[in-house]
N, C-alpha and C positions, 0 to 999 in steps of 0.2 A: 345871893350869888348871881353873876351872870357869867355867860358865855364868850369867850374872846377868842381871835386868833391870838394864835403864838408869835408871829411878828409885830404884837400890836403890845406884848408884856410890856408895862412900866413899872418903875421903883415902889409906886405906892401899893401894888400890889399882891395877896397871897394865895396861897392856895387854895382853895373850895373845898374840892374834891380831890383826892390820895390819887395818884396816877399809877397804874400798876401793869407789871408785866410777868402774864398768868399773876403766880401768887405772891410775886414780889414787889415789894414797894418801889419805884423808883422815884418816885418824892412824895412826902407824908402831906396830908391836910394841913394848914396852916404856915406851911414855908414859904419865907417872903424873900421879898429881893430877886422873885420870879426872872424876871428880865435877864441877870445871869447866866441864867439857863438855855436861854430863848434858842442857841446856835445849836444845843447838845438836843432836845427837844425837836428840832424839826429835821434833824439827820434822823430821829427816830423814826419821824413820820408823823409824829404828834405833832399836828397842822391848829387843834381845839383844843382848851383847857375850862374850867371853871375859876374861877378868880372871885373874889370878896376885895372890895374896896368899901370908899366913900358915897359911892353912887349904890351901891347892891346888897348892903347889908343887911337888908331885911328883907331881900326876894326870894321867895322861897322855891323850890324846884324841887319838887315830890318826885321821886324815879317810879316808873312802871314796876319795877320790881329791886329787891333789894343786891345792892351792889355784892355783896357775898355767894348771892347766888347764879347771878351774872355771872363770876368767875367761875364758878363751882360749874357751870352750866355751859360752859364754853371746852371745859374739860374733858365731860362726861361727853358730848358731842364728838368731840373731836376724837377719844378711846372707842366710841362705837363706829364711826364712820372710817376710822385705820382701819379697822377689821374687814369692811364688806369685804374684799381682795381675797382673805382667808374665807371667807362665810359666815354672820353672822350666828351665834347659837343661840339658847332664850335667855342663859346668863348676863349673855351683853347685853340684853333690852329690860334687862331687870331694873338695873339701875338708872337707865334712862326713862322708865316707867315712874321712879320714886321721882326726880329732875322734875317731869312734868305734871307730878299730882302735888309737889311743892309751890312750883311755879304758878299752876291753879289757883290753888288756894291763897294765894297773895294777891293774885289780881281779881278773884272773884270779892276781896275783902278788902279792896282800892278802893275807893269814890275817886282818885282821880286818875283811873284809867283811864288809858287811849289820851291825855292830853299835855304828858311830854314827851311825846317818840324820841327827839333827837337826844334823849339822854341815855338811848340805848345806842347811841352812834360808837363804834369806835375804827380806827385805822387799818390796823394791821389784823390778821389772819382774817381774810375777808370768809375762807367757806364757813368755817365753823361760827365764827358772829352771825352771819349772815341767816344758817339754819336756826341759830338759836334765837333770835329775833324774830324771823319768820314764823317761829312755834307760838313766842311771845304776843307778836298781833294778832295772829289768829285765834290765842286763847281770848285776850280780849275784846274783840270783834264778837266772837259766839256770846262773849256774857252780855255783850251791848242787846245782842239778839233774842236774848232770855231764853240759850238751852241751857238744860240737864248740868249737872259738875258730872255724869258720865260721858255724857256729848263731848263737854266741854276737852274734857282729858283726850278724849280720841281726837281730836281736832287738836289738843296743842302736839300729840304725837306723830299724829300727819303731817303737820308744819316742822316741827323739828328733823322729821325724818325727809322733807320733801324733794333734797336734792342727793337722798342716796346713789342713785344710778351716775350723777356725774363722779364718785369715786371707782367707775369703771371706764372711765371714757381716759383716753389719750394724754398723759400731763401735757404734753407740749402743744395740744388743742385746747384743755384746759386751761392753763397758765399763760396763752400766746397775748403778749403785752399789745394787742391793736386786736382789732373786728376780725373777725373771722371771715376764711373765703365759703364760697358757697355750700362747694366737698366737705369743708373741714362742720358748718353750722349741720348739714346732714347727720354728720355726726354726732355729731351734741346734741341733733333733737331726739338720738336714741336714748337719750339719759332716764326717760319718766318709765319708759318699759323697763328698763333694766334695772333699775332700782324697784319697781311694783315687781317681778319677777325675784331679785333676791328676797325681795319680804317677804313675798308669800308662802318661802321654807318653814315661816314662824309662825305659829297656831295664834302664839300670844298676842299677836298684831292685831287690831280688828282691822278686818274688811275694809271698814269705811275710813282706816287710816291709812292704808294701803290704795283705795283710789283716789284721794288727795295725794298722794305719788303718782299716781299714773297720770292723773287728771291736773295739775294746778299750772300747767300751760296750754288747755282747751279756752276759749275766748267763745263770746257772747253770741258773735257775730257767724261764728264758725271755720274762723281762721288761726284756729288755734293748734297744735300737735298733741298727743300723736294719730288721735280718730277724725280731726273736724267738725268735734260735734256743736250743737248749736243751742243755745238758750239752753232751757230745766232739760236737755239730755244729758248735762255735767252735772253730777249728785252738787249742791248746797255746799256740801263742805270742801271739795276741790274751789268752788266760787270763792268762798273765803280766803282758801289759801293762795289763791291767785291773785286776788288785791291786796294781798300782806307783802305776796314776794315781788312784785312789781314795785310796789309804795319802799321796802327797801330797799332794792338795788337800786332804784336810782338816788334814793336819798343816801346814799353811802360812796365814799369816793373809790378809783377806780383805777387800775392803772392807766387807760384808755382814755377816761375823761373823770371832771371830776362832780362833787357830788351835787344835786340839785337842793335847795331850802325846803324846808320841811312841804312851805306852800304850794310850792311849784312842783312839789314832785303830788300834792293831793290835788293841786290843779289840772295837773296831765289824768288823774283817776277820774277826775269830777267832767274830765273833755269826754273822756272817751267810755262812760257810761251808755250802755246798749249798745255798743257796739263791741267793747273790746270785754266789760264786765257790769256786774246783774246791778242795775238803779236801783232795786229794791232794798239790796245790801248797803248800795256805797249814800244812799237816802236817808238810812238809818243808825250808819257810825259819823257823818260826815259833824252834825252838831258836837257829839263828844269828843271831836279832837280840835287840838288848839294849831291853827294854820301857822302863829307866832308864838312859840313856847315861850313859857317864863324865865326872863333872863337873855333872849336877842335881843341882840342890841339893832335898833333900826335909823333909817331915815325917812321922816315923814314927808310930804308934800307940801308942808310948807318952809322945806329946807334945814327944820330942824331935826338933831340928833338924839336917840332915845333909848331907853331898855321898856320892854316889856318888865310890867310892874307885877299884873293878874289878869288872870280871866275874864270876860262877861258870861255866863252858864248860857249856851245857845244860840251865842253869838260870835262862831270863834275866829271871823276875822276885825273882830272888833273890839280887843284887849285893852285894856290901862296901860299907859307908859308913862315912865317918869323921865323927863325931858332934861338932859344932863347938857348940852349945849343947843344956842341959838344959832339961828341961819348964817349970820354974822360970825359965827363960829367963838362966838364969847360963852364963858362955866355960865351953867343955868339950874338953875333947881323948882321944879314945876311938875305939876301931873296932870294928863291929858287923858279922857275918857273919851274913845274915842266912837264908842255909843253915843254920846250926846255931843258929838263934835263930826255928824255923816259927813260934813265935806271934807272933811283930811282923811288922806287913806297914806297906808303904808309901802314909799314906792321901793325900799327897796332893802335886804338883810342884809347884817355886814359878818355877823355869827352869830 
């Protein structure tokens, strides 16, 4: 399978992957004549699809976790985070407790975690995607790390839970379709206390998943909210949660602006290493993620056109691609390794 924009559907091809809205299907796996659709589709906001043609049928694209529980997981989120407004009780984090010892044990039992992010990509309802991804890399970031599966769960519950406090703040600061003014961003950087503040009513919470609330907008450097603290004075697992939620906000589009490629958005993480977050961390996931997931489609450097085929293990801006058009822009059928080809690099992602 590969990855396409939705203005770019043609005749020849089907569906990948089911498209769904919560739990409804709104087009099945395998429906063709995709292109049909293409107008009804990006009214939706569905900008990405997965598509199976001539060129992709045998690419494979392993999810971070499984699509069932994605949805399952985006629900459960979203049922506890209504709540904070009434007060959380420990019933409502029961079941977001089962969410995250599930979601564990799927990535702790991946080999190829951390190396398709953009498969947890979706459009619409940014807060509750956004926390539940947020849970999701940082569960797998900790197993890159070799903690604990108790570690590990408190950490994907810190991340999941990490932008509690903005369901206290303002909708119309919230939801303001542009940047926020100076007054209105004060605001919003009371989000980490007030969200560590409603948790801490809950016994059941640990501690250390509570200050990955408080903590996962403290920075390296000490320019970070709401203490300014600097380097190892922010606990390890806020550090986590801090390159998870950074790495997906900007990889996710936005009303403001839109989304950055997977690379670009771990190029800005890999810039601003000791400064903005801990090298030590981003030193030790940066090998197991793939910069060009399987299945973008790219342009290489020497003006030809291509999908991401596989991996190299350790080398991950230096993928297999199988080369579907020539510079000339003529069909081509060819595979470029691009390990043993240093002089072409990948200039540029198309989805």
């Amino acid at each position: 399978m590969r990855l396409v924009l939705t203005e770019d559907l043609t005749q020849e091809m089907k569906l990948a992957k089911a498209i769904y809205d919560n739990d409804n299907i709104l087009l099945n796996k395998g429906v063709k004549n995709l292109h049909q659709y293409k107008d009804r589709l990006l009214e939706l906001g569905i900008d990405y699809l997965y598509v199976e043609d001539k060129y992709s049928a045998d690419i494979e694209l392993k999810p971070v976790i499984k699509e069932k529980s994605r949805r399952q997981g985006k629900k459960v989120i979203k049922k506890t985070l209504d709540k904070i407004s009434e007060g959380l009780s420990q019933n409502d984090i029961k079941e977001l407790k089962g969410l995250v010892d599930e979601i564990s044990s799927q990535i702790i039992l991946n080999d190829e975690v951390l190396l398709n992010l953009h498969s947890l990509k979706r459009t619409s309802e940014y807060t509750y995607e956004h926390s539940l991804n947020v849970g999701v890399i940082s569960i797998a970031i900790a197993k890159i790390l070799g903690y604990s599966r108790n570690d590990i769960c408190k950490i994907g519950m810190g991340g999941m839970l990490h932008d509690t406090g903005k369901k206290l703040i303002p909708e119309k600061i919230l939801k303001k379709p542009a940047r926020l003014t100076d007054s209105e961003y004060d605001i919003m950087k009371n989000h980490p206390q007030l969200g560590f503040e409603e948790l801490q009513k809950l016994e059941t919470i640990s501690p250390l998943s509570r200050t990955m609330v408080f903590s996962h907008h403290e920075r390296w450097d000490g320019t970070g909210y709401p203490r300014g603290l600097k380097g190892e004075e922010t606990h390890v697992f806020a550090r986590i949660a801090a390159i998870a939620d950074v790495f997906d906000a900007l990889s996710s589009s936005r009303v403001y602006r839109d989304k950055m490629p997977v690379h670009k958005a771990l190029e800005y993480i890999m810039h601003h290493t000791e400064t903005l977050f801990d090298y030590q961390i981003v030193k030790k996931i940066l090998p197991k993620i793939s910069f060009y997931p399987n299945g973008s489609e790219v342009i290489l450097s020497t003006g030809e056109r291509g999908i991401v085929k596989a991996q190299n293990r350790g080398f991950p801006t230096r993928p297999i691609i199988r080369i579907i058009q020539s510079s000339t822009g003529k069909e081509k059928d060819a595979e470029l390794d691009l390990l043993k080809h240093m002089n072409i690099v990948i200039e540029e992602v198309i989805a």
